[in-house]
C-alpha positions as CSV (number, residue, x, y, z in Angstrom):
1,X,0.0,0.0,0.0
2,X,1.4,3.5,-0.8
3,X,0.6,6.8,1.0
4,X,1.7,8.6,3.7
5,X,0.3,6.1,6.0
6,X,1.4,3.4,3.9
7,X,1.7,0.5,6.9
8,X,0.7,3.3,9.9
9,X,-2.1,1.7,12.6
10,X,-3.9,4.5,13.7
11,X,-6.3,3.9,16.8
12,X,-9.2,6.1,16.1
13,X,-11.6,6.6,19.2
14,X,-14.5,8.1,17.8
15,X,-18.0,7.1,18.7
16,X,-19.1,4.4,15.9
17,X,-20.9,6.6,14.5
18,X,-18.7,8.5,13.4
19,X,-15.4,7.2,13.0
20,X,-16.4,6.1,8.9
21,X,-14.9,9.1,7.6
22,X,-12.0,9.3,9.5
23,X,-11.0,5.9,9.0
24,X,-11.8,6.1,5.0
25,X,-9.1,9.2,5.3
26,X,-6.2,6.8,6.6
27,X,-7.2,4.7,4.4
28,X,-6.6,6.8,1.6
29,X,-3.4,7.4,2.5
30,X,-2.3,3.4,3.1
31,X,-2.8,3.4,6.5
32,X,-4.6,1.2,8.7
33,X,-7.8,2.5,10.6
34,X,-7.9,0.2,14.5
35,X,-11.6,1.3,15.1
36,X,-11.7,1.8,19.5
37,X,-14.6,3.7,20.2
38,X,-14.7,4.9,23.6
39,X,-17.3,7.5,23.6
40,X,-21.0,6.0,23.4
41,X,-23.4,8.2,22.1
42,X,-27.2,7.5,23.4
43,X,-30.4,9.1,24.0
44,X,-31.0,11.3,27.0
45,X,-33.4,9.9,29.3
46,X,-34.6,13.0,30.0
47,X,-37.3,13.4,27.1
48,X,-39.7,15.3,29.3
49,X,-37.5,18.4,29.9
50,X,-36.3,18.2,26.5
51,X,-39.5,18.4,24.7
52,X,-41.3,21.1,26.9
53,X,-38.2,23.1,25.6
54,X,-39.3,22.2,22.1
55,X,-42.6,23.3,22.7
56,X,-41.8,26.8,23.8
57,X,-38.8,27.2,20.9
58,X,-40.3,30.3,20.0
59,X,-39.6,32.1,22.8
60,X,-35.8,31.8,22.3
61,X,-33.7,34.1,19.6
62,X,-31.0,31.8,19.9
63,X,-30.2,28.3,20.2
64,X,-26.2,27.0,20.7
65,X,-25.6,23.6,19.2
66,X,-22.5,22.2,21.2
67,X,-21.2,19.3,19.3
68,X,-22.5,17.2,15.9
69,X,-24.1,15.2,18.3
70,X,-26.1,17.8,19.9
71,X,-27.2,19.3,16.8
72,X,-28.1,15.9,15.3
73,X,-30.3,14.3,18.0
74,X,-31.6,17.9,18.9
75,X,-32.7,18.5,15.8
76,X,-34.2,15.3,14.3
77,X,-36.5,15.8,17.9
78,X,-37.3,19.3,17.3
79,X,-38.6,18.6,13.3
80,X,-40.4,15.7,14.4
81,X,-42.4,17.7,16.7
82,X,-42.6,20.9,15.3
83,X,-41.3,23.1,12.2
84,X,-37.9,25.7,13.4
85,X,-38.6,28.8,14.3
86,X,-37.6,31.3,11.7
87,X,-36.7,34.1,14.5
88,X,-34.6,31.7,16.0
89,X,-30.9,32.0,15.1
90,X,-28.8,29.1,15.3
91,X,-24.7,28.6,16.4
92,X,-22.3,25.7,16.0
93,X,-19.2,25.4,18.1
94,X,-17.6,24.2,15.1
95,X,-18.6,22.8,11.5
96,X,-19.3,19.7,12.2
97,X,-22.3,20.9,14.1
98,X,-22.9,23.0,11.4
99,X,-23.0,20.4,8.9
100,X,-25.0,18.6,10.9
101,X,-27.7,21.2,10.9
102,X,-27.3,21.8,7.4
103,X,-28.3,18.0,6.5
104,X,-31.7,18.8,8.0
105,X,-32.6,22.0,6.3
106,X,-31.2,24.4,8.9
107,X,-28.0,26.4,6.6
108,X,-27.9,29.7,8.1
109,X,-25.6,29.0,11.4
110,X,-23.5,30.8,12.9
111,X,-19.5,29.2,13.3
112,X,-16.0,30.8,14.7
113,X,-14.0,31.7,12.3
114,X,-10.9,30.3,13.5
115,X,-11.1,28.8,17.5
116,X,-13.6,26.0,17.3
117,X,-14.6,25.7,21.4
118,X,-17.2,27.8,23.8
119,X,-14.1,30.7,23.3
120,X,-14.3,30.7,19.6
121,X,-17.9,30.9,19.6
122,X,-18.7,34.2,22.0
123,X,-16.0,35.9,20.2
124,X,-19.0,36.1,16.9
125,X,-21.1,39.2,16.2
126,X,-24.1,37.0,17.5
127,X,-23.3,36.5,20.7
128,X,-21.5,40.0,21.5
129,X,-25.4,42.1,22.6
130,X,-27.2,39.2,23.9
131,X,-28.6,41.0,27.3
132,X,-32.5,40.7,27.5
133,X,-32.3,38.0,24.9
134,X,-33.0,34.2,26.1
135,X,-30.6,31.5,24.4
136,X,-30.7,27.6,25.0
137,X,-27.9,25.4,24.8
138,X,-28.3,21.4,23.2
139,X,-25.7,19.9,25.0
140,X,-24.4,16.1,26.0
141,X,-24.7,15.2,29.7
142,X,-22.7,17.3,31.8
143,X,-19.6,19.2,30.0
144,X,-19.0,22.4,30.7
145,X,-20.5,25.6,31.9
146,X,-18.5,28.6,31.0
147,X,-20.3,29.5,28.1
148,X,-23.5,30.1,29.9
149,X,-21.8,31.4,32.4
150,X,-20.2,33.7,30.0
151,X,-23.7,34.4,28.4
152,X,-25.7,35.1,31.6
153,X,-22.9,37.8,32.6
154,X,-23.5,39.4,29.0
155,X,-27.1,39.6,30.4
156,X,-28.8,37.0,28.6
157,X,-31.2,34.4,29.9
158,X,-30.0,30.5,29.1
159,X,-31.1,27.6,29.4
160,X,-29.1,24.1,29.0
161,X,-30.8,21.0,27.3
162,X,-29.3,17.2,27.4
163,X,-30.2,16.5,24.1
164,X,-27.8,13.1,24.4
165,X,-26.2,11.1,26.9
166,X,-22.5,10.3,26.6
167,X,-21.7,7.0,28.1
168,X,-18.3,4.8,28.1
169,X,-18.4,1.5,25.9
170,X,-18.3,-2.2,27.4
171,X,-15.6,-3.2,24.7
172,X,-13.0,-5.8,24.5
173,X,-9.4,-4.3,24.6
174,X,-7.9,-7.2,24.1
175,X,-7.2,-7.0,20.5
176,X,-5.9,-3.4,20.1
177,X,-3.5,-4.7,23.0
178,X,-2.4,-7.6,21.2
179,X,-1.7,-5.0,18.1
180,X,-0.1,-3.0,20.2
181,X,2.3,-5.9,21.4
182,X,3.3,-6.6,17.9
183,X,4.3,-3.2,17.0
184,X,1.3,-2.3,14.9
185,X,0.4,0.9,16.3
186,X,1.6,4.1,15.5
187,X,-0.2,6.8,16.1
188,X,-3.7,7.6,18.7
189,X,-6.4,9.9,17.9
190,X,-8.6,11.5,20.5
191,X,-11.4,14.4,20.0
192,X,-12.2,14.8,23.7
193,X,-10.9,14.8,27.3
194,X,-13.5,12.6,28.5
195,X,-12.8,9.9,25.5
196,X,-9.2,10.2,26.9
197,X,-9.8,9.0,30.6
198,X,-12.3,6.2,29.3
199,X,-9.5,5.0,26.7
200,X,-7.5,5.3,29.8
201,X,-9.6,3.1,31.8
202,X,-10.9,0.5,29.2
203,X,-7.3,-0.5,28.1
204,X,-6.2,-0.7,32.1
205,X,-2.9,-1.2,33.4
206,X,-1.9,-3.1,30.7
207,X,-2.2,-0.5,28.1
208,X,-1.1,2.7,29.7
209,X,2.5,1.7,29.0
210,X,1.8,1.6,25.8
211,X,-0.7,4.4,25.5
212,X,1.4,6.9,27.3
213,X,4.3,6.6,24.7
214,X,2.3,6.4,21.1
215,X,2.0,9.4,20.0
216,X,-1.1,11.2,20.5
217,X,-3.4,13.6,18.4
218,X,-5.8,15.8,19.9
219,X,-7.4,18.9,18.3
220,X,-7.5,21.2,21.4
221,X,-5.4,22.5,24.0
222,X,-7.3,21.1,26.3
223,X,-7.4,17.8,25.7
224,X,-3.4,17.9,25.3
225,X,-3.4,19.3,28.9
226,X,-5.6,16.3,30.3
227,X,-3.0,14.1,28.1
228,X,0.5,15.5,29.2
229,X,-1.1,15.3,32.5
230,X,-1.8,11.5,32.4
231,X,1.5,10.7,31.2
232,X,1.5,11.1,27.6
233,X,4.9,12.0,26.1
234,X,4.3,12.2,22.5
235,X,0.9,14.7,22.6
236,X,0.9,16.4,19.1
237,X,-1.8,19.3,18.9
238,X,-3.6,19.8,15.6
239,X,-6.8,21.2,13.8
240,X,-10.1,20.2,14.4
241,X,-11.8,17.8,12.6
242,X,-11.1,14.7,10.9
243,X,-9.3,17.0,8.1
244,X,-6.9,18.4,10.7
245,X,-6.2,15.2,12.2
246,X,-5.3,13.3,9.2
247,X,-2.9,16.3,7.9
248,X,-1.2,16.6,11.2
249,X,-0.8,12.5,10.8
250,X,0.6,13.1,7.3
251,X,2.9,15.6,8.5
252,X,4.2,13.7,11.3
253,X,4.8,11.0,9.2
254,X,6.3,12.1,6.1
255,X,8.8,13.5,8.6
């Protein structure tokens, strides 16, 4: 196989629904995609709450879309109970959010031009006079609250959704282990500091080791942070999204 890649294991620990694209990429470039997912993505069990928020969509002027995730599971609820708003602005953390609102109809969001993250995102024209005017938030379980902390101090009214529940996979480790033992991985990709404590803990004692000497690629400072903080020697920093992981693998690589 020729490429970049060409004979590269790359361990990519997106949830399984969304690791396709990704793996095609390495792929591409002769490598070899180990699929670990250790992010499960699954629907919040707090459907009540969620919908009553649907209901009274019209009262917000602008709803905040936190990941893909959120926008895709927030969305296919809101259209199958009623039509969007068309006073209601929407806002993406990043374009993968944004593409996932685009898929179902909704093409006029609001992205950072540059820093993908809660930052990024309050640094906009949309969100700089937002007092008086109430925002929600579709969100995962938990996560953080600095940007409607940050939203409420600008004098806006917010509320936070759990439009899906992040959980950590039952998986067998035992074969990325075993790949590991024989040399065949080169390179880990993580997308969030939470996936980087469950990889952590679903490949045990026997796999820190190993884990903490691979080299790492993370698309925020963050996660690097969490990662340098766990052990990790080899943390590489790089743009978001699968595009800016796979050129920060090419680079590495063709070094």
């Amino acid at each position: 196989m020729s490429g970049t890649l060409a004979g590269r294991g790359i361990v990519v620990t997106r949830p399984q629904q969304q690791s396709a694209a990704l793996a095609c990429m390495i792929a591409a470039s002769g490598g070899r995609a180990l699929l670990f997912p250790v992010t499960e993505i699954r629907d919040t069990d707090r459907l009540a709450e969620f919908d009553a928020v649907i209901d009274r969509l019209d009262q917000y002027r602008v709803a905040i879309f936190i990941s893909p995730n959120a926008a895709e599971r927030a969305l296919r609820r809101i259209l199958a109970r009623r039509s969007w708003p068309p006073t209601l602005a929407a806002a993406a953390i990043g374009p993968g959010g944004a593409a996932a609102l685009a898929a179902q109809g909704i093409a006029d969001v609001t992205v950072p031009a540059r820093r993908f993250d809660s930052e990024g995102l309050l640094s906009t024209p949309l969100l700089h006079s937002v007092a008086g005017r109430p925002v929600v938030i579709f969100r995962g379980n938990g996560g953080r609250e600095f940007l409607a902390e940050a939203l409420r101090e600008r004098g806006a009214t917010v509320d936070l959704v759990e439009s899906y529940r992040r959980a950590r996979p039952q998986a067998d480790a035992a074969p990325l282990l075993t790949a590991w033992a024989r040399g065949e991985v080169d390179a880990v990709t993580v997308t969030s500091s939470e996936g980087l404590r469950n990889l952590f803990s679903m490949l045990g004692a026997a796999g820190e080791a190993a884990l903490r000497r691979t080299p790492m690629f993370v698309p925020h400072p963050r996660i690097a942070a969490v990662a340098r903080e766990l052990g990790c020697a080899r943390v590489l920093e790089c743009d978001a999204g699968d595009s800016g992981l796979i050129a920060a693998l090419e680079t590495h690589f063709r070094k």
